[in-house]
N, C-alpha and C positions, 0 to 999 in steps of 0.2 A: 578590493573595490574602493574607487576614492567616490565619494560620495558627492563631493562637488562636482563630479564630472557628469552626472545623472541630471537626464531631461526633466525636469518638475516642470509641472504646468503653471498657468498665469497664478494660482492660489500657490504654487510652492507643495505641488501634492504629485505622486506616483501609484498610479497602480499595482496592484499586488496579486497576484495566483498565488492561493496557498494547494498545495497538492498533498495527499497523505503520502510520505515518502515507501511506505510499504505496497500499498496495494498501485497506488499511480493514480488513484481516484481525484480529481479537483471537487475541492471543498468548498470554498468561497474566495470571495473577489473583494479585496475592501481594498483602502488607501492610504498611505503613506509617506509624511515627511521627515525632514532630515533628525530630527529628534526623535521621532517614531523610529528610525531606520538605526540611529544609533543606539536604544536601548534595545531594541530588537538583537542587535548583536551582541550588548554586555552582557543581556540577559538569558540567552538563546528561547525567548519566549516572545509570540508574537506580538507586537505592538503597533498599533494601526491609528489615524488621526482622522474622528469620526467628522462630516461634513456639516452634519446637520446637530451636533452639540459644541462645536468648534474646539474640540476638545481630545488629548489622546486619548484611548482606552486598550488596555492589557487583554483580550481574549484570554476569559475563562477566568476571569480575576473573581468574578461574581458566581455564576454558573457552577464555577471548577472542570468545566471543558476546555484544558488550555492546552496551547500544542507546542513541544518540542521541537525546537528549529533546528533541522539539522544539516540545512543546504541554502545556501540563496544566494541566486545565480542573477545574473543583469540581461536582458536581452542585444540583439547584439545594434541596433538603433541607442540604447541607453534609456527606453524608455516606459521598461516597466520590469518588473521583481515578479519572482520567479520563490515561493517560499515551499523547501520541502521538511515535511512536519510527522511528528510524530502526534498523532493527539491523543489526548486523554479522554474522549467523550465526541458526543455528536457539532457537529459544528454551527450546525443552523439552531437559529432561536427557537425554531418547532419542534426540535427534539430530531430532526432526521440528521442524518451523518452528512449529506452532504447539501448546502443551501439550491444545489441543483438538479432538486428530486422532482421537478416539474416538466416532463417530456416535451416538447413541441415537436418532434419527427425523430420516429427510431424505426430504423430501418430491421434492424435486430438487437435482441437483451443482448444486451453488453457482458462477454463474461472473462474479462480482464483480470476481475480479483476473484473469481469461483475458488482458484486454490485455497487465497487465504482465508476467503469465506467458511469452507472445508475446514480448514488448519481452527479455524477458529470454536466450531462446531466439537470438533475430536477435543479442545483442549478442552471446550464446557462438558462432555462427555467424561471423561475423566475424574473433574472435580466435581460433577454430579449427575451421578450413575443414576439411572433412567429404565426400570424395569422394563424389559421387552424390547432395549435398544440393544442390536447390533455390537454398534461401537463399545457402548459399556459391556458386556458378554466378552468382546477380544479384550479387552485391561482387566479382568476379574480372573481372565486365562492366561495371560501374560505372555511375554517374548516368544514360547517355546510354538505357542499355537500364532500369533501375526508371522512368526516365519514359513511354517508350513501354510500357510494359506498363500504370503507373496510367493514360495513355490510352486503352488498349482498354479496358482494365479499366471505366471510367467511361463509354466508348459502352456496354458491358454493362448498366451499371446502369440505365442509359436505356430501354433494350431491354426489360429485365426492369419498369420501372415503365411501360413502357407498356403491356407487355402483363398487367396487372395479376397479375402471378403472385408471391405471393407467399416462393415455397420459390424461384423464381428468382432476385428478386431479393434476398433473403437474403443466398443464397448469391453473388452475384457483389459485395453490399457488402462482405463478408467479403473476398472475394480483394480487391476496392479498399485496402479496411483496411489488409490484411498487405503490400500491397506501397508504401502510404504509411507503413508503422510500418518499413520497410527505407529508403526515401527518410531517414525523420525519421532515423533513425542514419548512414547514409550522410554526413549534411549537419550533423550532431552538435543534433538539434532533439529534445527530450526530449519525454513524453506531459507532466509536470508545465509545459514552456513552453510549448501549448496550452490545459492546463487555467486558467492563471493570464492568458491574452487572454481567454478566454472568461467567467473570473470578474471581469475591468475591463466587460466590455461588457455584465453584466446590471446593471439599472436599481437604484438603490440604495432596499432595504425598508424602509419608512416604519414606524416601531413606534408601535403606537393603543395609547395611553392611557385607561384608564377615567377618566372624572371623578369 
């Protein structure tokens, strides 16, 4: 990215998406100039150029809610940044994950990160076991019982797609799901080392050229 080549506005400023690069959630929207942009890159840590203290400021520098830059991409105009982050804490000043926790129109809950939501659950599950939970009872029993369950669990699915019922089998992919996303921690296998077999084994996209 050459950074002279990027549309700044009449103050010398770009806008910025920052998105959590795990789950896909957008975080917040702040702004950006060309010293912001380049410590942002020495540092892999966000750095944004506030309007109203005319000033940069480091996200999380105070706080310690700071995010992990681990992508940042240029739109294809030139005219705004694109940051994918790892963060360490909620993003917005109110303490919520994402500064846009305030609905104006949802047509439906949004459940884009339910997995990691899940994954995240099972890992606090783990480090503190929770009398009468579920999840803590399968880690106190170990590997030997989360396999015989994703075994039943998977004659169910069977069961459920053969008798083409749909609300069935749903719902018993889900129980499969959540008792392979307790395996995968159990054995220390992340949803990201799945996602990265699955992106080697799709076919690589041949990009057409007009003549």
């Amino acid at each position: 990215m050459n950074i002279d080549e990027l549309a700044f506005d009449r103050n010398g400023l770009i806008p910025a998406i920052v998105q959590d690069e795990r789950t896909g959630e957008v975080l917040m929207l702040a702004y950006m100039n060309r010293e912001s942009i380049r410590k942002t890159i020495e540092t892999k840590e966000t750095w944004f150029y506030s309007r109203s203290r005319k000033e940069l400021w480091n996200k999380g520098a105070t706080s310690g809610n700071r995010q992990i830059v681990k992508r940042l991409s240029v739109d294809c105009d030139q005219d705004s940044l694109l940051l994918q982050v790892e963060p360490a804490g909620p993003a917005c000043h109110t303490g919520e994950t994402t500064c846009f926790h305030t609905n104006g129109f949802e047509e439906r809950k949004s459940v884009r990160g339910v997995v990691h939501e899940v994954v995240d659950e099972i890992k606090d599950r783990r480090a503190n076991p929770v009398d009468g939970s579920y999840t803590s009872y399968l880690f106190r029993e170990g590997v030997d019982k989360v396999l015989k369950k994703i075994g039943e669990e998977s004659t169910e699915v069977v069961i459920g797609a053969k008798n083409r019922d749909k609300n069935e089998l749903t719902n018993e992919l889900a129980d499969l799901t959540y008792h392979t996303l307790v395996l995968m921690e159990l054995l220390d296998v992340t949803v990201d080392d799945v996602k990265g077999v699955l992106r080697e084994r799709r076919p690589k996209k041949e990009v057409s050229r007009d003549e």
